[in-house]
N, C-alpha and C positions, 0 to 999 in steps of 0.2 A: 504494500500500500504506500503511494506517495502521501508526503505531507497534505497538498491540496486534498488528497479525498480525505484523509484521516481528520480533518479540520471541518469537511461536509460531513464526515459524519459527525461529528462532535456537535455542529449547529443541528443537526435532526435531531442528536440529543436531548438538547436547549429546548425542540421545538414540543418532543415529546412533555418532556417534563413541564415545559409551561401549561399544557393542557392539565396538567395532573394538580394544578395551584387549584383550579375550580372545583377538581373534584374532591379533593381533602377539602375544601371549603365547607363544602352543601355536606360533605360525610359530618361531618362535627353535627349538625341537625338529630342527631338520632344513635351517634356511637361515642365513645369518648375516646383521645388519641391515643392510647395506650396499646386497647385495642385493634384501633385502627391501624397504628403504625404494626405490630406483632402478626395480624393476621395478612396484611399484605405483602410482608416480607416473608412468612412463611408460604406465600403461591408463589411469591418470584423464586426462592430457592428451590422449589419442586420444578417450576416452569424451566430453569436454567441447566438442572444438576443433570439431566442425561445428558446435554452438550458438553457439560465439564465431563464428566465422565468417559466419553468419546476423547474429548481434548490432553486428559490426561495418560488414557493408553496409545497416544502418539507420540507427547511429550517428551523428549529426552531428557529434562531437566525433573529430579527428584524433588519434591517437598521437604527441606532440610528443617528441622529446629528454630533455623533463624529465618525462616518464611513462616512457618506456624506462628509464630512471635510476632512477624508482621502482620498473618491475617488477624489474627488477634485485637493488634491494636486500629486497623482500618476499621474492623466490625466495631469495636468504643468507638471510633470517630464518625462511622456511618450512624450508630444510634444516637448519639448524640444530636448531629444533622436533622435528623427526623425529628424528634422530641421537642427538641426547640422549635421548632418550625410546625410542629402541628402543637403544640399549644398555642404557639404566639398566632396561629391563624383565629383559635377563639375570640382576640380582642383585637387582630388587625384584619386591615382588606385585604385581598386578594393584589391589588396594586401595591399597597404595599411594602407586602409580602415578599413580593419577588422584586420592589426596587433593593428592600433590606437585604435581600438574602445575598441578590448579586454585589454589594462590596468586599466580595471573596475574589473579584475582580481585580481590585489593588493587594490584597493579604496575601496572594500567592504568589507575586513576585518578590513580595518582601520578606514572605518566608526563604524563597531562593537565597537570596542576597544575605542574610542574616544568619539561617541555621544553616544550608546546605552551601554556600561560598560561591555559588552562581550564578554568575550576570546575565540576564536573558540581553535577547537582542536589545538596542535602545529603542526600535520601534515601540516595544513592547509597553514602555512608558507610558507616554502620551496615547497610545491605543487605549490603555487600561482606563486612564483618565478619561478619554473623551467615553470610554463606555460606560464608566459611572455616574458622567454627567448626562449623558443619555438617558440612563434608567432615573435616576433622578430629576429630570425632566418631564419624563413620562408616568411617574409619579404624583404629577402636578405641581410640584417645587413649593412642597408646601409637607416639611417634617419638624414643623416647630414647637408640637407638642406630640412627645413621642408616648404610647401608652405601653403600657405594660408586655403586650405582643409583640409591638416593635422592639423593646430593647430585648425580649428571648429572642428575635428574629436574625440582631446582629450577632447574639451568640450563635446564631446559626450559620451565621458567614464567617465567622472563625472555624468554626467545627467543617464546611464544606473546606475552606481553605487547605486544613489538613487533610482533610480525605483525598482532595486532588494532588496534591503531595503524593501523599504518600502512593496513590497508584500509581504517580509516576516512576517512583522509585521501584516499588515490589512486581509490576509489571516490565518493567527493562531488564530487571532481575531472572526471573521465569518465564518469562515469556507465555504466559498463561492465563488470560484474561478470563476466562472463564471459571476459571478455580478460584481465582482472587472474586471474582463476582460470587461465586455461590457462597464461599466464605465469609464476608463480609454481608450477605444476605442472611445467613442464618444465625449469625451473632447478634443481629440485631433483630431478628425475632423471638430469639431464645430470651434476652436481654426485656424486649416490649413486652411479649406475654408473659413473664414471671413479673414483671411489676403490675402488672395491669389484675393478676390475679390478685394480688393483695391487694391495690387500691381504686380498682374502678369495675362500677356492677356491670353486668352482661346478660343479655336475653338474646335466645335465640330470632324473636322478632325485630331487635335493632341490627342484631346481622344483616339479617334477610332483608331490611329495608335499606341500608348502606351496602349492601352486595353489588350493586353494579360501581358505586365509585371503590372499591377494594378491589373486585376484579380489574379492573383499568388501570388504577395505580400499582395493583400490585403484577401483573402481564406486561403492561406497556412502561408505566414510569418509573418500574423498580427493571422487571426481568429484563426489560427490553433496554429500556434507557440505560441505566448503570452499565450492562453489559457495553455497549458501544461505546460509554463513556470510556471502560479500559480499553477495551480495542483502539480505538483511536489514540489512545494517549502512550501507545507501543511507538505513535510515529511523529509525535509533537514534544513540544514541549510542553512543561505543568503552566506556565505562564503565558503560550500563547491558547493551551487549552482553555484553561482559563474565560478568555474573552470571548472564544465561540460559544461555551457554554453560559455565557451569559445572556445570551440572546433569550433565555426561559424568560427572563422578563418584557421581553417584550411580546412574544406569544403570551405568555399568563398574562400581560393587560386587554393585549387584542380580544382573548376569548373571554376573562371576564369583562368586558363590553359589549360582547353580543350574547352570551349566556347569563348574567348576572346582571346582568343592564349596570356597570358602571362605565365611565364616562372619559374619552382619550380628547384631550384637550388639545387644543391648535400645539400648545407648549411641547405638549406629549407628542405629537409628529414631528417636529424638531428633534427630542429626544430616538426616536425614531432613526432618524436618519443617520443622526450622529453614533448612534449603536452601528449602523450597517458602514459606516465609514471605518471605526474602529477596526470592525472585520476585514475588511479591503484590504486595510493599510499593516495589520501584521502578518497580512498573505502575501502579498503582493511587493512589499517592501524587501524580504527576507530573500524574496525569490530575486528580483531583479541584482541583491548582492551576489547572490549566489552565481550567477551566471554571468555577471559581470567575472567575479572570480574563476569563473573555467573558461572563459573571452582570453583572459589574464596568461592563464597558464599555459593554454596551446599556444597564445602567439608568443610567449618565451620560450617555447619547446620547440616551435618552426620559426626562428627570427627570417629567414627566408621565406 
């Protein structure tokens, strides 16, 4: 896979999981997050695990100790992810939601640079920036009284920040996206339904009435989506994944506007634009050095 496709798919990603802000919305109507989050990640690790299980009797790379270790701690950091973010969905919007979640937009490059000694390209900067002032825009530019959602929301974009991390790491590592998916799926359902059993009631009629948003999120924006998030991020880097994946906010405003009737503002198509520029410009920037640089090298290999 070249970069360019591994960055489309990263943006289908984006596109998936912005859909999935609407339906963990309207779920909270009739299930409480705990469950929600435990039962949808227990269909994506069933939906996922006979592909890992294919992918790992291919695999020449073994499951050592210090990959257990890793899937370990991405399964804390995916539960994490989830928890903050489907609570904080109780007392924020769907807009919100996904303008907060994406400043995991700036946090991952500055995890690069700070823990892992990294310097992503310098596009990457000003990409990162103009995406946050995009979703921020599209937001309505209007976070001056932040409620209780939104500040679990930003502990949500820390906690993405490290998951993206760290896939980047334990996936270049094994080469195994699929393992590292179902792994990090089941820890955080094993994790969601052991707390939910202690602290939140359950009926089988609040299932069966949030059943289609659990099936969706848990098929599409768990099994499907996560899964392509590692695959793609075999061929990128964690900082320009990053900004592709934050394109979910701007799908999760588009669709809660036409599903949820809330409301994308002249501002918010601005914001818009400047989100699709970002993407442009750490695609397109990276490539044009690249190839400047193999321009470079054949014509000092044939000065003739």
């Amino acid at each position: 896979m070249t970069r360019i496709q591994a960055n489309l798919v990263l943006l289908l990603a984006g596109a998936i999981w912005g859909g999935g802000f609407v339906a963990q919305s309207t779920a909270m109507e009739t299930i409480g997050p705990l469950w929600f989050v435990g039962l949808r990640f227990a269909i994506a690790t069933v939906a996922v695990l006979p592909f890992a299980l294919v992918e790992a009797r291919k695999s020449k790379t073994k499951t050592s100790g210090r990959h257990a270790m890793l899937y370990l701690l991405i399964g804390l950091t995916l539960f994490g992810v989830m928890i903050t973010q489907q609570i904080g969905l109780q007392t924020t919007t769907v807009t919100n939601s996904s303008f907060l979640t994406g400043l995991y937009v700036v946090i991952v490059p500055i995890i690069a640079v700070v823990f892992l000694r990294r310097a992503p390209h310098w596009i990457v900067w000003p990409g990162a920036l103009m995406a946050l002032t995009g979703i921020y825009l599209l937001s309505g530019g209007d976070m001056s009284a932040l409620s209780r959602g939104d500040i679990l929301t930003i502990f949500c974009a820390v906690f993405s920040a490290g998951q993206i991390t760290l896939a980047g790491i334990i996936v270049s590592e094994t080469g195994r996206a699929l393992t590292l998916s179902v792994a990090q799926f089941a820890v955080t359902a094993v994790l969601a339904l052991a707390a939910a059993v202690i602290v939140e009631p359950i009926s089988l009629a609040a299932i069966w009435d949030a059943a289609p948003e659990i099936l969706y999120v848990g098929i599409f924006s768990s099994g499907v989506a996560f899964s392509l998030q590692i695959i793609g991020q075999r061929y990128t880097t964690s900082s320009q994944a990053a900004i592709f994946l934050s394109s979910e906010a701007l799908f999760g405003a588009a669709l809660g506007a036409l599903v949820l009737g809330e409301k994308i503002s002249p501002l918010g198509y601005v914001g818009c634009a400047l989100m699709f520029a970002a993407m442009l410009l750490v695609e397109i920037v990276p490539e044009i050095a690249r190839r400047r640089r193999q321009n470079g090298l054949l014509i000092s290999q044939n000065p003739g």
